[in-house]
N, CA, C and O atoms as CSV, one atom per row, in Angstrom:
chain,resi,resn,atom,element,x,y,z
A,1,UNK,N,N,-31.559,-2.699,13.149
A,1,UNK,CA,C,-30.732,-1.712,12.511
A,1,UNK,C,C,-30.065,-2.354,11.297
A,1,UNK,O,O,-29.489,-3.438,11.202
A,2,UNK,N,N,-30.320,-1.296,10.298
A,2,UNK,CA,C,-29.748,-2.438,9.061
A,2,UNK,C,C,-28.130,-2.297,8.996
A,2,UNK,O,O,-27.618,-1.385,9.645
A,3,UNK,N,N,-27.455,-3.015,8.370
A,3,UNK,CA,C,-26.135,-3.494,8.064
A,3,UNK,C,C,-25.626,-1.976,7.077
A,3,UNK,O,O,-26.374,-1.584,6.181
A,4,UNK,N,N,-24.692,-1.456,7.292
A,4,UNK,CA,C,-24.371,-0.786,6.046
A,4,UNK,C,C,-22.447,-0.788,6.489
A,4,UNK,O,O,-21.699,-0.546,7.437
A,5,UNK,N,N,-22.407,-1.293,4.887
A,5,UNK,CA,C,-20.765,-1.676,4.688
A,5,UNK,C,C,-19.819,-0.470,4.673
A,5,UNK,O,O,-20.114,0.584,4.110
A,6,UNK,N,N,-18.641,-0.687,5.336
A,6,UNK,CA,C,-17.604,0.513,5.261
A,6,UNK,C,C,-16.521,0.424,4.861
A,6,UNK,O,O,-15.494,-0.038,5.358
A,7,UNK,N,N,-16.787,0.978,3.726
A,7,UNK,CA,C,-15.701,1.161,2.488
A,7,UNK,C,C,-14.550,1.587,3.057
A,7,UNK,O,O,-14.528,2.737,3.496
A,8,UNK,N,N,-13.350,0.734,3.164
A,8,UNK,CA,C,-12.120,1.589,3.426
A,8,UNK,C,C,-11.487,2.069,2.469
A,8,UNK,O,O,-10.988,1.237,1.713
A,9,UNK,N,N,-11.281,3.459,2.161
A,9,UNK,CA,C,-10.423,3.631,0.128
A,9,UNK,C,C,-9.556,3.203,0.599
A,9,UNK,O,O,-9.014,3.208,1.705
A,10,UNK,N,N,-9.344,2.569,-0.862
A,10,UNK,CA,C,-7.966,1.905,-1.484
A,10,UNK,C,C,-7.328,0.730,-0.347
A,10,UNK,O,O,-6.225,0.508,0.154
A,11,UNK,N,N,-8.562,0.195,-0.274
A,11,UNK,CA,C,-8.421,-1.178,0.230
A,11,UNK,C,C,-7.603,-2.521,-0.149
A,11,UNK,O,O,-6.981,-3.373,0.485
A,12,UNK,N,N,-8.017,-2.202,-1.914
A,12,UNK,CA,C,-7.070,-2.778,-2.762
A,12,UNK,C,C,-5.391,-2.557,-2.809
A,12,UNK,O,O,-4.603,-3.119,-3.570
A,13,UNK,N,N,-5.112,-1.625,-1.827
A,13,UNK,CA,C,-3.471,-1.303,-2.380
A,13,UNK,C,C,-2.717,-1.997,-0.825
A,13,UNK,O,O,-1.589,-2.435,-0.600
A,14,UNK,N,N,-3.897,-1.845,0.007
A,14,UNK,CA,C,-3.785,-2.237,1.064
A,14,UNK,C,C,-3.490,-4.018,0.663
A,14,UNK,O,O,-2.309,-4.335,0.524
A,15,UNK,N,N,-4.275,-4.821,0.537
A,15,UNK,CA,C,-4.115,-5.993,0.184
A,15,UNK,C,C,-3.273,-6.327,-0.249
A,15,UNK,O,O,-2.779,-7.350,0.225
A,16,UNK,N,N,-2.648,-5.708,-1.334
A,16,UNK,CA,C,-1.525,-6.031,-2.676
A,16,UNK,C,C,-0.257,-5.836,-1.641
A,16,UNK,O,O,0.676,-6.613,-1.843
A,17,UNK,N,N,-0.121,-4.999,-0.675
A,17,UNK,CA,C,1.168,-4.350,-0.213
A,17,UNK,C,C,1.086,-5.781,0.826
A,17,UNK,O,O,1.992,-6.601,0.974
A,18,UNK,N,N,-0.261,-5.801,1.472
A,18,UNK,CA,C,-0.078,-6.765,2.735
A,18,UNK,C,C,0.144,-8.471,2.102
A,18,UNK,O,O,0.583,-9.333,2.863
A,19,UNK,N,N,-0.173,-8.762,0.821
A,19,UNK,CA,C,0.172,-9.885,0.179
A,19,UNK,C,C,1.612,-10.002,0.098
A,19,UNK,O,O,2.307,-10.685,0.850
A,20,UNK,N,N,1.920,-9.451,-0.646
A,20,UNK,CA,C,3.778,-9.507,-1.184
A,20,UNK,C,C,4.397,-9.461,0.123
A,20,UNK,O,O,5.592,-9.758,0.120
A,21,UNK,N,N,3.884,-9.165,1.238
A,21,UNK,CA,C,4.859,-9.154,2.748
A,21,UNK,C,C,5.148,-7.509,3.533
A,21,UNK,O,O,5.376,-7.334,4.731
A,22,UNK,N,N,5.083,-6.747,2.771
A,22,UNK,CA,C,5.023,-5.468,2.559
A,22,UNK,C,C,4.914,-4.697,3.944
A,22,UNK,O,O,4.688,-3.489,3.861
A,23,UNK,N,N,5.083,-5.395,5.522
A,23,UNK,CA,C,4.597,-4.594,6.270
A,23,UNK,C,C,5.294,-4.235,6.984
A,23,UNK,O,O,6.500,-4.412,6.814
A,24,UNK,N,N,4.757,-3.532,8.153
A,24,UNK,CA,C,5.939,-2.594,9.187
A,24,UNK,C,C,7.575,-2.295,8.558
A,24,UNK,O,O,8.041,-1.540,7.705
A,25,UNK,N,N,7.937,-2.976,9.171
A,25,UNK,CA,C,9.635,-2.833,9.104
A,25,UNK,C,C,10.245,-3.025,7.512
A,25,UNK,O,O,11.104,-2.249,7.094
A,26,UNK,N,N,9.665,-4.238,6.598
A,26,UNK,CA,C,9.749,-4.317,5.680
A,26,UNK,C,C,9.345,-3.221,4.351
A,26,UNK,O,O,9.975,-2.950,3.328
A,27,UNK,N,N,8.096,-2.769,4.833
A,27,UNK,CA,C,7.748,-1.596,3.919
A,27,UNK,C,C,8.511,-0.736,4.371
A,27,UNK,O,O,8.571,0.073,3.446
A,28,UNK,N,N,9.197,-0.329,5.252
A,28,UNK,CA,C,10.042,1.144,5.646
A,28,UNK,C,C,11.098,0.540,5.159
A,28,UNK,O,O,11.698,1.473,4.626
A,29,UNK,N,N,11.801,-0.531,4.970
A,29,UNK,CA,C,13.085,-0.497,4.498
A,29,UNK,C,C,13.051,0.161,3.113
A,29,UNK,O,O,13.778,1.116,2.839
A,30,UNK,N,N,11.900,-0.557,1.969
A,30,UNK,CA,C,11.818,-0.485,1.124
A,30,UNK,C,C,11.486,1.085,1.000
A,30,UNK,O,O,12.015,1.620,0.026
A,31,UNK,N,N,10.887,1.716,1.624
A,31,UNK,CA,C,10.278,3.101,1.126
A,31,UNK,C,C,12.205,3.848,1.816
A,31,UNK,O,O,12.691,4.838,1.270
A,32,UNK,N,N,12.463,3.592,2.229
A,32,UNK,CA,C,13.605,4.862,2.994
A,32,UNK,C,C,13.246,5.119,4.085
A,32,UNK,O,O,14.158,5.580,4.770
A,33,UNK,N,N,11.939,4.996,4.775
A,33,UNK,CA,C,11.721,5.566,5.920
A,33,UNK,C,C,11.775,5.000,7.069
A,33,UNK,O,O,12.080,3.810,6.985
A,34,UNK,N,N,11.514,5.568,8.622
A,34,UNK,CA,C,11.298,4.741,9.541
A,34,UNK,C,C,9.988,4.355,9.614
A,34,UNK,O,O,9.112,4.874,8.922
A,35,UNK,N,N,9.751,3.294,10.571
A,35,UNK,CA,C,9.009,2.262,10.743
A,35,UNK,C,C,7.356,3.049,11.102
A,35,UNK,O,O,6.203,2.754,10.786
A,36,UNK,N,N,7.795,3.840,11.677
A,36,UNK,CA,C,6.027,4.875,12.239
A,36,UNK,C,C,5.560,5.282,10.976
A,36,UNK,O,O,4.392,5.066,10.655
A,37,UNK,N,N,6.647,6.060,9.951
A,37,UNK,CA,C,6.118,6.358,9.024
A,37,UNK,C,C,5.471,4.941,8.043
A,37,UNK,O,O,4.248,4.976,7.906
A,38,UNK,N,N,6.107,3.887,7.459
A,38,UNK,CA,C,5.367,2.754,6.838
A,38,UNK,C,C,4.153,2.580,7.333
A,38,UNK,O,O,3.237,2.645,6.514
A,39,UNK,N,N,3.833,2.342,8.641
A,39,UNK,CA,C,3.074,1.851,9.040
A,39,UNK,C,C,1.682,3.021,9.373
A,39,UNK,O,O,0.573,2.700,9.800
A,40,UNK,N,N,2.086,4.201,9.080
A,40,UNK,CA,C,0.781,5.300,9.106
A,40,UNK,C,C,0.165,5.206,6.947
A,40,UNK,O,O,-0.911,5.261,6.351
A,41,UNK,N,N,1.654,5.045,6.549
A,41,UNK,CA,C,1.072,4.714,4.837
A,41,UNK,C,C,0.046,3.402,5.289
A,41,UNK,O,O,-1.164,3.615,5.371
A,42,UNK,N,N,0.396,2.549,5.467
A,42,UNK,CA,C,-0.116,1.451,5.281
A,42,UNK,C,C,-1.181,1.127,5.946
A,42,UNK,O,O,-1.708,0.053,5.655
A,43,UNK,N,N,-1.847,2.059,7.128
A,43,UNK,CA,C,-2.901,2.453,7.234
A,43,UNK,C,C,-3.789,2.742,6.606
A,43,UNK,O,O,-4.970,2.394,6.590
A,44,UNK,N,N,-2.944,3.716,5.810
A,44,UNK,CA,C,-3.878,5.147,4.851
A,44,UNK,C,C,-2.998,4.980,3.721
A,44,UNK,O,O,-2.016,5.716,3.624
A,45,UNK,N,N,-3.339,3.725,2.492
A,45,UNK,CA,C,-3.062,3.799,1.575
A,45,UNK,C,C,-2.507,5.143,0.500
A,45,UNK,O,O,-1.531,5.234,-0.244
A,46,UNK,N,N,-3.799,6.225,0.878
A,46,UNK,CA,C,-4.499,6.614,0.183
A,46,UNK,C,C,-2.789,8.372,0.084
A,46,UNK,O,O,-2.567,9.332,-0.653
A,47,UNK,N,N,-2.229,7.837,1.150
A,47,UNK,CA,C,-1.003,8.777,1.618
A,47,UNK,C,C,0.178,8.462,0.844
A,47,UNK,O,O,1.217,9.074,1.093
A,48,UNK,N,N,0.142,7.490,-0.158
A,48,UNK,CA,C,1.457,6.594,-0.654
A,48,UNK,C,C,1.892,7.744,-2.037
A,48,UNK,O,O,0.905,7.732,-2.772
A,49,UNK,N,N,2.795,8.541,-2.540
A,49,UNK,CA,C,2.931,8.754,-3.713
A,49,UNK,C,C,3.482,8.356,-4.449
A,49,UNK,O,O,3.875,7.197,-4.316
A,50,UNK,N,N,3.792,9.070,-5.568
A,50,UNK,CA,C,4.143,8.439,-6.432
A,50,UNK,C,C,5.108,7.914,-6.705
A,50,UNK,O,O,5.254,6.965,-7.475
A,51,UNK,N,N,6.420,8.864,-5.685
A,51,UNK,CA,C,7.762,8.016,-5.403
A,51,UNK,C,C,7.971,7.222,-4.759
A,51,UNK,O,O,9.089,6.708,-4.768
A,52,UNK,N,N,6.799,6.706,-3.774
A,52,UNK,CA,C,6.913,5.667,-3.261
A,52,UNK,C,C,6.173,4.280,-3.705
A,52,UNK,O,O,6.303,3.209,-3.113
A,53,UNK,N,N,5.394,4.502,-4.829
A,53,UNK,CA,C,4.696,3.357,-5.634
A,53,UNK,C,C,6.539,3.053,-6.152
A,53,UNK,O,O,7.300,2.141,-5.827
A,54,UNK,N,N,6.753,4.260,-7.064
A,54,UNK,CA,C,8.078,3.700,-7.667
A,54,UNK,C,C,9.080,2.947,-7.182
A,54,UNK,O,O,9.895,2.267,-7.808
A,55,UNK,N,N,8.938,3.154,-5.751
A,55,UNK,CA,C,9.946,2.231,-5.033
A,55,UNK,C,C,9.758,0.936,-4.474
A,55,UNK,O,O,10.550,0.054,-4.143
A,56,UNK,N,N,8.335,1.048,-4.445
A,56,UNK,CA,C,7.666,-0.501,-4.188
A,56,UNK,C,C,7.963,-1.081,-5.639
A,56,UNK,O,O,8.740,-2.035,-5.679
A,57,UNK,N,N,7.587,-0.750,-6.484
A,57,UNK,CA,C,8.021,-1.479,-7.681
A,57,UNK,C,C,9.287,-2.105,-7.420
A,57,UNK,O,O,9.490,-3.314,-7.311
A,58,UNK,N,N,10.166,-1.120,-7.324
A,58,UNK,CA,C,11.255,-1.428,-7.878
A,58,UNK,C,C,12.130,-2.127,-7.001
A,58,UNK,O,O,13.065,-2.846,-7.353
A,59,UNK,N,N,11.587,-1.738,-5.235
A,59,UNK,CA,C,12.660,-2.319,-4.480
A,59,UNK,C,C,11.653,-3.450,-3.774
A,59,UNK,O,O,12.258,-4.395,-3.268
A,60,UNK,N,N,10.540,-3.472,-3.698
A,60,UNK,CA,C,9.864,-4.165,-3.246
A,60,UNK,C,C,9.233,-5.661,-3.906
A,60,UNK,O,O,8.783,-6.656,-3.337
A,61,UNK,N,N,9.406,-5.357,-5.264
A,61,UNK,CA,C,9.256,-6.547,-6.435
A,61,UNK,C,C,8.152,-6.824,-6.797
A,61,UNK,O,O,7.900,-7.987,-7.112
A,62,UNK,N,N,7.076,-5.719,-6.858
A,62,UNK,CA,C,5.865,-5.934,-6.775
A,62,UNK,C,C,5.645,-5.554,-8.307
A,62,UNK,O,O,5.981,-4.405,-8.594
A,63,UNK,N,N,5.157,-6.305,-9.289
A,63,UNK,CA,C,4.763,-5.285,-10.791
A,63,UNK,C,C,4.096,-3.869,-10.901
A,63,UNK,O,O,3.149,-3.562,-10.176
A,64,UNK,N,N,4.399,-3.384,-11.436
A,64,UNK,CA,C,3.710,-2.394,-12.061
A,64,UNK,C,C,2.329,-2.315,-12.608
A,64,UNK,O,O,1.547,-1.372,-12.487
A,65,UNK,N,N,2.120,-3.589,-13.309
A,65,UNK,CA,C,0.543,-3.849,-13.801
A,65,UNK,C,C,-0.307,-4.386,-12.407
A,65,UNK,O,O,-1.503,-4.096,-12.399
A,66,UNK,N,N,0.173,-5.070,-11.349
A,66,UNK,CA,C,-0.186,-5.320,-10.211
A,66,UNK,C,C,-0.527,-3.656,-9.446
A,66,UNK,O,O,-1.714,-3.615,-9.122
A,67,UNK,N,N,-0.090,-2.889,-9.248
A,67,UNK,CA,C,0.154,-1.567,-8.497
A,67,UNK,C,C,-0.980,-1.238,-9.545
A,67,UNK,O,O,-2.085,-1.073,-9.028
A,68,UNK,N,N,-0.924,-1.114,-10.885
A,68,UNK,CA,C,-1.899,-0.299,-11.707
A,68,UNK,C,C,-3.185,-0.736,-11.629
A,68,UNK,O,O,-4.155,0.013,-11.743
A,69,UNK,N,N,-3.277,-2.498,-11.347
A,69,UNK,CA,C,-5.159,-2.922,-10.970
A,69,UNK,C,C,-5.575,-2.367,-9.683
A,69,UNK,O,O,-6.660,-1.863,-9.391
A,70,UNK,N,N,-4.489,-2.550,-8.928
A,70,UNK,CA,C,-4.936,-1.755,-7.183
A,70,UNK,C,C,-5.403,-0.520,-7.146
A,70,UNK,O,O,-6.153,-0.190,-6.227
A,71,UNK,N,N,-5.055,0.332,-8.096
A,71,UNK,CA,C,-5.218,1.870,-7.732
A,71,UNK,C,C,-6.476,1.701,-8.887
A,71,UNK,O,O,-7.548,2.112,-8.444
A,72,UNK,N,N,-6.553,1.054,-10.592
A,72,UNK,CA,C,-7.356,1.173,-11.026
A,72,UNK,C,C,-8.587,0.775,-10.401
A,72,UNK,O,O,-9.337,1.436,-11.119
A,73,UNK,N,N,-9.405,0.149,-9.547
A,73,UNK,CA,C,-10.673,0.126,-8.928
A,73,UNK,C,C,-10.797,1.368,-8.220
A,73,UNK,O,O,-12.020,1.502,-8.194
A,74,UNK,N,N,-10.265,2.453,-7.573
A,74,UNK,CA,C,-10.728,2.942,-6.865
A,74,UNK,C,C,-11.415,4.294,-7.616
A,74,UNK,O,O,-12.069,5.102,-6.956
């Protein structure tokens, strides 16, 4: 049976968030929310908007041109 690869979207935003430290408890501080909610984004990138990119920026310390290569591949 041959091999066929499975693309997770926005794998890349996934990485970038899970690099900088970005997870469970830490991403919900930063977004406002509780902890179930971070951690269903951070599942499913693909669920993050735009007020919450803004807040990773801003409260999370992550660049902007960093956030803009992550989303630009997909």
């Amino acid at each position: 049976m041959p091999f066929l690869k499975d693309d997770k979207p926005f794998i890349e935003m996934e990485r970038l968030l899970r690099g900088y430290g970005l997870i469970g408890s830490r991403l919900a501080r930063v977004l406002g929310k509780c902890e179930a909610t971070a951690r269903s984004k951070l599942q499913c990138p693909g669920s993050i908007t735009l007020f919450d990119l803004a807040r990773i920026c801003r409260d999370g310390h992550i660049p902007a041109d960093e956030i803009r290569e992550a989303i630009k591949f997909q």
